[in-house]
Backbone and ligand atoms as CSV (ligand in chain L), in Angstrom:
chain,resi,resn,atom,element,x,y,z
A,1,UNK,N,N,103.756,100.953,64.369
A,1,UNK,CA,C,104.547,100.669,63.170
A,1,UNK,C,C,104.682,101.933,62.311
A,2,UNK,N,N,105.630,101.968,61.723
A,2,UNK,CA,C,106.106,103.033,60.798
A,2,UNK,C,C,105.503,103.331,59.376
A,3,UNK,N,N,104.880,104.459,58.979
A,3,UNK,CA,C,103.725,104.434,57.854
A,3,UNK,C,C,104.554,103.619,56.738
A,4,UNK,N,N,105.790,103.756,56.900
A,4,UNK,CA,C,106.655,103.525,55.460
A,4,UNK,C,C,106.633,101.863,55.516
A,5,UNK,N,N,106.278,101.045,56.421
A,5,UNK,CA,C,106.145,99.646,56.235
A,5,UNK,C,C,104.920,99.366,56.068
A,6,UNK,N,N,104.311,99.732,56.353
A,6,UNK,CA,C,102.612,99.761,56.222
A,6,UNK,C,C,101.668,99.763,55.010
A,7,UNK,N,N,101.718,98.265,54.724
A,7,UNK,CA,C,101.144,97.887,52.698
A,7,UNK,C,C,99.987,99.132,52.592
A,8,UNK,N,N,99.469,99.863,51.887
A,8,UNK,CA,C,98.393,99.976,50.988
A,8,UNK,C,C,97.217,99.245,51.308
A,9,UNK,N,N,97.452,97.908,50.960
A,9,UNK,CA,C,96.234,96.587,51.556
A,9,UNK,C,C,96.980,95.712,51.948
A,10,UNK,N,N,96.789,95.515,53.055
A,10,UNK,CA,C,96.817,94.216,54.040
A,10,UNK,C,C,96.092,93.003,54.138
A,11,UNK,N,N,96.532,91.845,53.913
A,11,UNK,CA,C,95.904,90.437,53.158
A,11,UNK,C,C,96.496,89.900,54.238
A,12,UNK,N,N,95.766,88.371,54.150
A,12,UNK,CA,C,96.074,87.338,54.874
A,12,UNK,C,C,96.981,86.435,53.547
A,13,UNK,N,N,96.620,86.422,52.590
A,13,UNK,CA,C,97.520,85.539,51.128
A,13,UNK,C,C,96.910,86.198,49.924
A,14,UNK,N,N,97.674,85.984,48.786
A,14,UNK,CA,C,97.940,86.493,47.276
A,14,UNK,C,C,96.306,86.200,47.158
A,15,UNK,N,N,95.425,85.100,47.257
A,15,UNK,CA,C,94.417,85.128,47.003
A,15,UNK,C,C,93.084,85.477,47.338
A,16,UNK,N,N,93.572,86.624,48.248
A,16,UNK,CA,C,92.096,87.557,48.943
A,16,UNK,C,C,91.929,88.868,47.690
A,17,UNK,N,N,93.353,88.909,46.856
A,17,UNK,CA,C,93.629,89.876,45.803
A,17,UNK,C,C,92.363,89.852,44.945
A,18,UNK,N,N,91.308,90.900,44.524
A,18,UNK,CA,C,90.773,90.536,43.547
A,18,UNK,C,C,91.106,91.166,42.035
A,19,UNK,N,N,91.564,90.700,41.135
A,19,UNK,CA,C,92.203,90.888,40.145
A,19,UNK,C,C,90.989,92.304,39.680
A,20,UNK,N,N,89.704,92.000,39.753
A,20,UNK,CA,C,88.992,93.571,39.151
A,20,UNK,C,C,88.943,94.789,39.504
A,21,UNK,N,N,89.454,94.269,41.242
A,21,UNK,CA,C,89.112,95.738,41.716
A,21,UNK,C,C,90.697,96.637,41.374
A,22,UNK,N,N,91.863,95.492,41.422
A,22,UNK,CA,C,93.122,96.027,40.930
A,22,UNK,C,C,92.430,96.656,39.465
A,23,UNK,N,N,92.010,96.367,38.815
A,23,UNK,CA,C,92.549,96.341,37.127
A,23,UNK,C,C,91.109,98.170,37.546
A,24,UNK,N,N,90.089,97.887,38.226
A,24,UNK,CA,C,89.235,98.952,38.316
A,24,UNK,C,C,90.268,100.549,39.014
A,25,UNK,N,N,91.535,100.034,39.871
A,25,UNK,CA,C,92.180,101.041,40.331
A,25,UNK,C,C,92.535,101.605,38.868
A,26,UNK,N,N,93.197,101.131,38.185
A,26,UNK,CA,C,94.277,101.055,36.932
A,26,UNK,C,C,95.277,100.618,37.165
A,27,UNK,N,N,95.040,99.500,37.463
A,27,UNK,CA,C,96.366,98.690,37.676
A,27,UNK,C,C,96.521,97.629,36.748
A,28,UNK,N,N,97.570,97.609,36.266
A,28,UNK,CA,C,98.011,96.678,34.802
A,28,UNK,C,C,99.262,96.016,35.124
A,29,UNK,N,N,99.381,96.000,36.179
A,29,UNK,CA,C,100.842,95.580,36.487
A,29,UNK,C,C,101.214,95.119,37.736
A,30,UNK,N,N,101.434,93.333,37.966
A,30,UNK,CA,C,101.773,93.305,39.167
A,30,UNK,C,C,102.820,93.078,39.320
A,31,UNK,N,N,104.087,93.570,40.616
A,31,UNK,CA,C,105.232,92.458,40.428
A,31,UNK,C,C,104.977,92.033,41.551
A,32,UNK,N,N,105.051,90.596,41.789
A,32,UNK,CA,C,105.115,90.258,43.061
A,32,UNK,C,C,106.268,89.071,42.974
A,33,UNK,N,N,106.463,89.355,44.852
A,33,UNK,CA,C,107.266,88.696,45.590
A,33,UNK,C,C,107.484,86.892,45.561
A,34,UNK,N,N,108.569,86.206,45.290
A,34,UNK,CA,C,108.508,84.658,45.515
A,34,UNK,C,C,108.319,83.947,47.068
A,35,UNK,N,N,109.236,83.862,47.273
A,35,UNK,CA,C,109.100,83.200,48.521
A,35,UNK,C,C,108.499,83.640,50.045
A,36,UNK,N,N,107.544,82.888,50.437
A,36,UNK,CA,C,106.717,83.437,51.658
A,36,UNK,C,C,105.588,84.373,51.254
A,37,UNK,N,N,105.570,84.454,49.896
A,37,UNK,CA,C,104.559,84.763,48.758
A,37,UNK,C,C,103.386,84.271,48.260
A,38,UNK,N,N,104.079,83.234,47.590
A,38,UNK,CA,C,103.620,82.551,46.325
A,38,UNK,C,C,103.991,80.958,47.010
A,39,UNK,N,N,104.990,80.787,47.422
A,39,UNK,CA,C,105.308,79.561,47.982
A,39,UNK,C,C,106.329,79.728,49.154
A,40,UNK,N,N,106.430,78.694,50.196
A,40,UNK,CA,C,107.447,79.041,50.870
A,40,UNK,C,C,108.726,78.272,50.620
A,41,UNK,N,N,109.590,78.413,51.149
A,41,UNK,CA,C,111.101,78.082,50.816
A,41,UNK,C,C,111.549,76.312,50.735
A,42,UNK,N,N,110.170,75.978,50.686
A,42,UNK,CA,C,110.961,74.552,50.363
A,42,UNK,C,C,110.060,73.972,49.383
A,43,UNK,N,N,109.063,75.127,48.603
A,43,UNK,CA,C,108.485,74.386,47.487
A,43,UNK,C,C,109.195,75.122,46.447
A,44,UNK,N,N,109.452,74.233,45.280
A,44,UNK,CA,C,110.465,74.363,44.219
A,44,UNK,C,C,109.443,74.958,43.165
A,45,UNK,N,N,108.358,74.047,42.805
A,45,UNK,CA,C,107.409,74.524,41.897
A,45,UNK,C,C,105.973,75.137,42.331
A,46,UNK,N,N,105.629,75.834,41.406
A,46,UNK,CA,C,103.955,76.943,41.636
A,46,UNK,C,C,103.190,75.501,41.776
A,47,UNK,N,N,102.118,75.607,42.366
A,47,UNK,CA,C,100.980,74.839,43.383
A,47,UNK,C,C,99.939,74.970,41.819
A,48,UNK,N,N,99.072,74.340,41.900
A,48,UNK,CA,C,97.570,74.342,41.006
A,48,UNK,C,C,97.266,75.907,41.220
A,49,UNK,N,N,96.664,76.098,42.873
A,49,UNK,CA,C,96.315,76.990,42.773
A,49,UNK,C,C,97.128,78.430,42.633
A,50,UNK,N,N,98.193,78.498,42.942
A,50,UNK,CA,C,99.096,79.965,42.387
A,50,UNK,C,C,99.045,79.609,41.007
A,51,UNK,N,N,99.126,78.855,40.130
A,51,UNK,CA,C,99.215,79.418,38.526
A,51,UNK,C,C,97.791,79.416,38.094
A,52,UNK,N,N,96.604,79.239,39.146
A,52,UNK,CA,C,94.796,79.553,38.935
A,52,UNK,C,C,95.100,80.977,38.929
A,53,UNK,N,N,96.296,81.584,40.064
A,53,UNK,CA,C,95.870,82.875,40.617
A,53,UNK,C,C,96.160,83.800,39.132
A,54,UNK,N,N,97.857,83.577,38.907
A,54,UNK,CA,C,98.304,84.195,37.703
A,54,UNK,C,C,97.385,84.094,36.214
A,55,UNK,N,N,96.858,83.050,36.215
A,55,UNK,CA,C,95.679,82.989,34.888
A,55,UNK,C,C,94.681,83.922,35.427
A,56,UNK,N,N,94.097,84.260,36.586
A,56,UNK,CA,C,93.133,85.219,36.648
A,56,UNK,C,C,93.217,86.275,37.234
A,57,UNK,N,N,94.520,86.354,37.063
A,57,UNK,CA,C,94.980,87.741,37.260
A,57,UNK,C,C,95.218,88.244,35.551
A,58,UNK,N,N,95.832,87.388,34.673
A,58,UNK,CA,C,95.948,87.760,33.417
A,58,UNK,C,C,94.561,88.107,32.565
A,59,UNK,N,N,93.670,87.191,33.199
A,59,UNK,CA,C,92.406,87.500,32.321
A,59,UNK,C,C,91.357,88.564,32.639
A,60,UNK,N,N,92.122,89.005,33.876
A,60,UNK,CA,C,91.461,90.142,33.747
A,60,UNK,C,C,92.391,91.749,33.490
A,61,UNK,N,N,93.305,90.999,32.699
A,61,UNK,CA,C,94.084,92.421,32.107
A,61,UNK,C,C,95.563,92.941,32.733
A,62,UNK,N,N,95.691,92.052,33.739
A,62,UNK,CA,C,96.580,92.581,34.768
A,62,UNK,C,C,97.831,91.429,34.495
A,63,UNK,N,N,98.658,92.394,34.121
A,63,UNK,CA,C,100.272,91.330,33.700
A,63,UNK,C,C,101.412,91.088,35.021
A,64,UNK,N,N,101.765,89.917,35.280
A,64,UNK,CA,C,102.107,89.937,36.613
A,64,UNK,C,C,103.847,89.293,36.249
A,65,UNK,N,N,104.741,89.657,36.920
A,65,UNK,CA,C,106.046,89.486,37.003
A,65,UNK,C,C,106.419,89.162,38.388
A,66,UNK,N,N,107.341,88.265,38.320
A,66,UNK,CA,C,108.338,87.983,39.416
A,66,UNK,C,C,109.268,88.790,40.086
A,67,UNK,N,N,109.456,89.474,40.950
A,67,UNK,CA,C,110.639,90.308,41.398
A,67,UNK,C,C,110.928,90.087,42.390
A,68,UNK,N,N,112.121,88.963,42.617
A,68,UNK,CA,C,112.314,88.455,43.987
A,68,UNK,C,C,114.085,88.574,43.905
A,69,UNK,N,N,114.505,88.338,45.191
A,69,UNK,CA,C,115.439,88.692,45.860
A,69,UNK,C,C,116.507,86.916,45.831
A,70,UNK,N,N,115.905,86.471,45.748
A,70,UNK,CA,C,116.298,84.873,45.707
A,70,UNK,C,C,117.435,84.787,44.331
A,71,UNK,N,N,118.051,83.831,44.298
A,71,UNK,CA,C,119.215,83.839,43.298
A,71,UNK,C,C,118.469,83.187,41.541
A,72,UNK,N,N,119.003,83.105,41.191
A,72,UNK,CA,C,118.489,82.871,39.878
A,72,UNK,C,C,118.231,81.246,39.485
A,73,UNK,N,N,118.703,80.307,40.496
A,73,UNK,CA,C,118.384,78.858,39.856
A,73,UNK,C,C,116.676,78.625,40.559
A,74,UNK,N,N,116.813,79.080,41.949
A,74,UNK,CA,C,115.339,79.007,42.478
A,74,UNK,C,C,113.998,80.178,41.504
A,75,UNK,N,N,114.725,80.970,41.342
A,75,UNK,CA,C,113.369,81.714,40.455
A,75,UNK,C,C,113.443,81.128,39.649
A,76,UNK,N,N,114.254,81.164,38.503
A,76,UNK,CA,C,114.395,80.207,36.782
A,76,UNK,C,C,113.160,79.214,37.164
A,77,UNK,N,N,113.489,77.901,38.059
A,77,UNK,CA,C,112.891,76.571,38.023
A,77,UNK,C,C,111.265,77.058,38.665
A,78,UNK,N,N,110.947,77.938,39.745
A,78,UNK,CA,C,109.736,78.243,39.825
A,78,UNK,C,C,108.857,78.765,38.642
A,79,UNK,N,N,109.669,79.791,37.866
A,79,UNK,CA,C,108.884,80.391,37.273
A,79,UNK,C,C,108.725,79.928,35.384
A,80,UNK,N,N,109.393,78.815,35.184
A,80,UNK,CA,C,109.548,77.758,34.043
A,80,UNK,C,C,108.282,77.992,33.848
A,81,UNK,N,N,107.401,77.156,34.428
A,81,UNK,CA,C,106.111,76.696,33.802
A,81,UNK,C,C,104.924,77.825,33.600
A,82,UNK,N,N,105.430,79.120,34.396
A,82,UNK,CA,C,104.266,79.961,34.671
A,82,UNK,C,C,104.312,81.234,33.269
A,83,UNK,N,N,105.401,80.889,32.600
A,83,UNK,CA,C,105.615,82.094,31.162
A,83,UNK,C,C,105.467,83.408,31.277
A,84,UNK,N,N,105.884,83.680,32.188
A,84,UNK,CA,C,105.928,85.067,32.963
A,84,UNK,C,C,107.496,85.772,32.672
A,85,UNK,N,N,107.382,87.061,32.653
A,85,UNK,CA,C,108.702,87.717,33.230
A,85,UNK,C,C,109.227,87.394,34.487
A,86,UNK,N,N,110.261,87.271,34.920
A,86,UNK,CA,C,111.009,87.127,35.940
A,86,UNK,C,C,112.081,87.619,35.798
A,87,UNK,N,N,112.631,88.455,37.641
A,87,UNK,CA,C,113.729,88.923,37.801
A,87,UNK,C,C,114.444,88.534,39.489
A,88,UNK,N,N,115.708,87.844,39.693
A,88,UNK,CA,C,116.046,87.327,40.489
A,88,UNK,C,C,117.283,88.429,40.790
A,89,UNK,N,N,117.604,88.427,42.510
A,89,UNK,CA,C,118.625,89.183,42.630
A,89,UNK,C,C,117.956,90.384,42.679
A,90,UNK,N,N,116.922,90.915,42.596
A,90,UNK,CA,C,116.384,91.786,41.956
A,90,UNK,C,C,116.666,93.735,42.632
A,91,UNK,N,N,117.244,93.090,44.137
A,91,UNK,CA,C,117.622,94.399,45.027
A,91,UNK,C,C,116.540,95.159,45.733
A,92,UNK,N,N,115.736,94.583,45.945
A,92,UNK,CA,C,114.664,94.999,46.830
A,92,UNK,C,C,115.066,95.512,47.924
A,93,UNK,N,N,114.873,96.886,48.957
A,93,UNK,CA,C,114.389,97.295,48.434
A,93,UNK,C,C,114.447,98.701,47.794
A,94,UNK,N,N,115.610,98.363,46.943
A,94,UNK,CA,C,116.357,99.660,46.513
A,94,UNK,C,C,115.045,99.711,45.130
A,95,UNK,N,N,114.919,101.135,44.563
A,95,UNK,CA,C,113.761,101.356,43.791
A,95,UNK,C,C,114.343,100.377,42.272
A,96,UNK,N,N,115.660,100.701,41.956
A,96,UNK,CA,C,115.792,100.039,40.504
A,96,UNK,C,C,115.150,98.602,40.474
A,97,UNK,N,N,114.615,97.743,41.532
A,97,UNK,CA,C,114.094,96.689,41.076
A,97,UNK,C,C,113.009,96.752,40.643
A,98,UNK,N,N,112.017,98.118,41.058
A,98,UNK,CA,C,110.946,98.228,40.041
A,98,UNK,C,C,111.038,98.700,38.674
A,99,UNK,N,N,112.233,99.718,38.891
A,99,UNK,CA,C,112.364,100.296,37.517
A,99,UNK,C,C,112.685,99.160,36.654
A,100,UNK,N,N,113.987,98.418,36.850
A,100,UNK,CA,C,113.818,97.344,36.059
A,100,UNK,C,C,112.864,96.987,35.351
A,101,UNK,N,N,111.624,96.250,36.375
A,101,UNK,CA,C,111.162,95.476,35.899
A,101,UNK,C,C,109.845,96.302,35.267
A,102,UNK,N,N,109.527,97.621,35.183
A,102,UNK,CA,C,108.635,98.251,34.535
A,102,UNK,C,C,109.583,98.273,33.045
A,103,UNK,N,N,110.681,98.932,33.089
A,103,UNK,CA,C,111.425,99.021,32.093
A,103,UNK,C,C,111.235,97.509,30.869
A,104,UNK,N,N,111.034,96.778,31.348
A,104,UNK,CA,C,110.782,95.459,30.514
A,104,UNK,C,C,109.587,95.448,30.073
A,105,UNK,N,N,108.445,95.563,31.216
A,105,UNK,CA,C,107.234,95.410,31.324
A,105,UNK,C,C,106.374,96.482,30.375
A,106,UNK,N,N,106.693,97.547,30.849
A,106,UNK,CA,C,106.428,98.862,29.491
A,106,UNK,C,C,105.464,99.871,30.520
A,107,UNK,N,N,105.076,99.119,31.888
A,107,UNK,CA,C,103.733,100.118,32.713
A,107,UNK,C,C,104.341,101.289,33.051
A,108,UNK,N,N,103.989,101.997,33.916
A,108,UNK,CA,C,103.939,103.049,34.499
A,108,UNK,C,C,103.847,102.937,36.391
A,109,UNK,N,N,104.345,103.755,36.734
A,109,UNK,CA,C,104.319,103.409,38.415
A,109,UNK,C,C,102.562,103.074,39.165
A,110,UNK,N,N,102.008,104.666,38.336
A,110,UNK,CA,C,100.642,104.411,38.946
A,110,UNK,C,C,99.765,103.060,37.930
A,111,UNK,N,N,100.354,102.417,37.290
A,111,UNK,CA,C,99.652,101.346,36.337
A,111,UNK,C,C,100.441,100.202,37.391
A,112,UNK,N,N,101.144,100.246,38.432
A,112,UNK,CA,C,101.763,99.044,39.396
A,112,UNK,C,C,101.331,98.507,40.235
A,113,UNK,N,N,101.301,97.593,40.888
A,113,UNK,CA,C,101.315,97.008,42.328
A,113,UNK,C,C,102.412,96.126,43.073
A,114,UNK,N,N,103.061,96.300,44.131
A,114,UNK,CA,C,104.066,95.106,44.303
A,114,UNK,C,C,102.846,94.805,45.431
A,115,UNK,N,N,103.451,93.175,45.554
A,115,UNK,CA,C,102.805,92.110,46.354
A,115,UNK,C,C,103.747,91.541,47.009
A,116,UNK,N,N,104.007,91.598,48.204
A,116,UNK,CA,C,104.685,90.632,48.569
A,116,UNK,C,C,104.534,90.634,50.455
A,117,UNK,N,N,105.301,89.402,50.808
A,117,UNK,CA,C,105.447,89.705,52.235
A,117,UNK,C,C,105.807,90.372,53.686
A,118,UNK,N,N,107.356,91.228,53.025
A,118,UNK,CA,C,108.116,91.407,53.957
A,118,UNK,C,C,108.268,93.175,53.872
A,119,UNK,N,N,107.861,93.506,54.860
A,119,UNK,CA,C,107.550,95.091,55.023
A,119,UNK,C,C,109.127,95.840,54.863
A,120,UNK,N,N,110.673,95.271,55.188
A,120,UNK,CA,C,111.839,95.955,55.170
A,120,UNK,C,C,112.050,95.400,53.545
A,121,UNK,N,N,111.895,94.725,52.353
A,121,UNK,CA,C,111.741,94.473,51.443
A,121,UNK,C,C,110.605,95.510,50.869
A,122,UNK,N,N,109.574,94.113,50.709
A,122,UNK,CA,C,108.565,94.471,49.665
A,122,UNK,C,C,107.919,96.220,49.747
A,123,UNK,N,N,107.342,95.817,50.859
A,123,UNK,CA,C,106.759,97.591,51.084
A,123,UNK,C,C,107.004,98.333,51.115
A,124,UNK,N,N,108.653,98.204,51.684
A,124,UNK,CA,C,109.585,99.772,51.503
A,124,UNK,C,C,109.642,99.937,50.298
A,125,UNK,N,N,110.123,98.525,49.306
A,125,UNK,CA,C,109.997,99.248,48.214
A,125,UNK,C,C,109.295,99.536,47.431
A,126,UNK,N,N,107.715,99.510,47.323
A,126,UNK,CA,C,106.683,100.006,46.729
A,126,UNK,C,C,106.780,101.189,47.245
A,127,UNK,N,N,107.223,101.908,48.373
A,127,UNK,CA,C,106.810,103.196,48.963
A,127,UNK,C,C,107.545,104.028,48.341
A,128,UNK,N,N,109.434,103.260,48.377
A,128,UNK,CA,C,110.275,104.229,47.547
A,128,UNK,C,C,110.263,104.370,45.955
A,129,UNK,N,N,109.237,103.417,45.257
A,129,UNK,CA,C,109.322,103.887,44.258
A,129,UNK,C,C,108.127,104.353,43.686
A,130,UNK,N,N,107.154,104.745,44.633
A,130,UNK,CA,C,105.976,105.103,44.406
A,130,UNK,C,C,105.122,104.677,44.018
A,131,UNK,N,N,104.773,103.240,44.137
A,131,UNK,CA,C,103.867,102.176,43.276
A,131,UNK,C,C,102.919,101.781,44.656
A,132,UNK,N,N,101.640,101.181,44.610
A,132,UNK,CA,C,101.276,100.502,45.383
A,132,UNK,C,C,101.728,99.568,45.670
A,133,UNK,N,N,101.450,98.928,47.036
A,133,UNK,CA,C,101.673,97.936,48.036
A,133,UNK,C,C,100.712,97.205,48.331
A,134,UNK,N,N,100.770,95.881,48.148
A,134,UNK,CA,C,99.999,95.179,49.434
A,134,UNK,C,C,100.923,94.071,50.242
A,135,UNK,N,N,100.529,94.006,51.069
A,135,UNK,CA,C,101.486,92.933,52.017
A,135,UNK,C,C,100.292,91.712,52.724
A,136,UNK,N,N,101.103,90.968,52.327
A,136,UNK,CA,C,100.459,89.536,52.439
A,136,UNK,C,C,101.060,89.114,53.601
A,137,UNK,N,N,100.415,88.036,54.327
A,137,UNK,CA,C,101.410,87.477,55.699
A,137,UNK,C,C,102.521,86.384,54.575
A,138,UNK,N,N,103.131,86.107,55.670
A,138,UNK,CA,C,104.323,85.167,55.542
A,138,UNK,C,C,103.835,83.171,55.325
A,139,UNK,N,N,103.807,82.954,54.432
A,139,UNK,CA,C,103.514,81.078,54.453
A,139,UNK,C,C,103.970,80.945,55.535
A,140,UNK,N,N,105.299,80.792,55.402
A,140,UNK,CA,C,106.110,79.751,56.398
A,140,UNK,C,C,107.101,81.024,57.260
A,141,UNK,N,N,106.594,81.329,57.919
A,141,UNK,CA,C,107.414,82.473,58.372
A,141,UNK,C,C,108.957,81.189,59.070
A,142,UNK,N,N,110.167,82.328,59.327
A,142,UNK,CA,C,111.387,81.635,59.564
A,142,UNK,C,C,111.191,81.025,61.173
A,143,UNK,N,N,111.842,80.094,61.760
A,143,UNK,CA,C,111.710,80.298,62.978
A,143,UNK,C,C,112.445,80.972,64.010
A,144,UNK,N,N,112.092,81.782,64.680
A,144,UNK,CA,C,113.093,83.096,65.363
A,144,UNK,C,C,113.332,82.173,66.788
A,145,UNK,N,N,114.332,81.406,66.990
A,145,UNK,CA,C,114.296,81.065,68.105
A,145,UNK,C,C,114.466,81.657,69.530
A,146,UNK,N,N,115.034,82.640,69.504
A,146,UNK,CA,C,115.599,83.616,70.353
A,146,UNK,C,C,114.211,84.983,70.809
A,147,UNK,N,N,113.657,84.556,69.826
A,147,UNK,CA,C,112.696,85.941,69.552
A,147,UNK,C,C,111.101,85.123,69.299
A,148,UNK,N,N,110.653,85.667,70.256
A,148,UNK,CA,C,108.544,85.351,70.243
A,148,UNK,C,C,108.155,86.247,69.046
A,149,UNK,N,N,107.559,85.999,68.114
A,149,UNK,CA,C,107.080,87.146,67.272
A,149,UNK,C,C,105.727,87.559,68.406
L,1,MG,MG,MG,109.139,87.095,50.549
């Protein structure tokens, strides 16, 4: 595999993350990925445990945002209850979707982390915009019928 897809840290899910050792890097800032993320594509709303994750990710200092690629009625209704920043459409993985969303946020690249699943997305674009990466597997990966992963 190609270094440029290749997360930073490699997880099995969002919750092997430990919010201290991020916040011990200097990390103040997460954006992470929606779907195949946080939930997969046919849950509408955050689970008990993803808005456990975002409360302890907040309490330990670390402010976390949405930056997903999905259209704006599916992020809006996910991210209602969680009082977070969110950005839909967001262009992953061209770099302005981080700038964006630092630009709101107020961090700094090395104060970042993106999280998400998909290495031609998420990781490229932590790489191109110079922020850390981690890559999580896929919930519900798609089914490739044609193709054995
Ligand atoms: Mg994803």
């Amino acid at each position: 595999m190609m270094k440029i897809f290749r997360g930073d840290i490699e997880l099995d899910t969002i919750y092997e993350i430990k919010p201290d050792e991020l916040y011990a890097r200097g990390i103040r800032y997460a954006l992470c990925d929606l779907d195949n993320t946080l939930a997969d594509y046919d849950t509408p709303l955050p689970t008990e445990q993803v808005k456990a994750w975002f409360c302890a990710m907040r309490d330990k200092g670390i402010r976390v945002a949405i930056v997903s690629n999905n259209g704006r009625t599916r992020v809006e209704k996910f991210c209602e209850s969680l009082d977070i920043p969110y950005f839909w459409k967001s262009g992953k993985p061209r770099r302005r979707a981080v700038r964006n969303a630092l630009a709101k946020l107020g961090g700094t690249a090395e104060q970042t982390v993106l999280i998400g699943d998909k290495r031609t997305t998420d990781v490229l674009c932590a790489k191109w915009a110079g922020i850390l990466s981690i890559k999580v597997k896929s919930i519900k990966p798609r089914t490739i019928l044609w193709k054995k992963k």
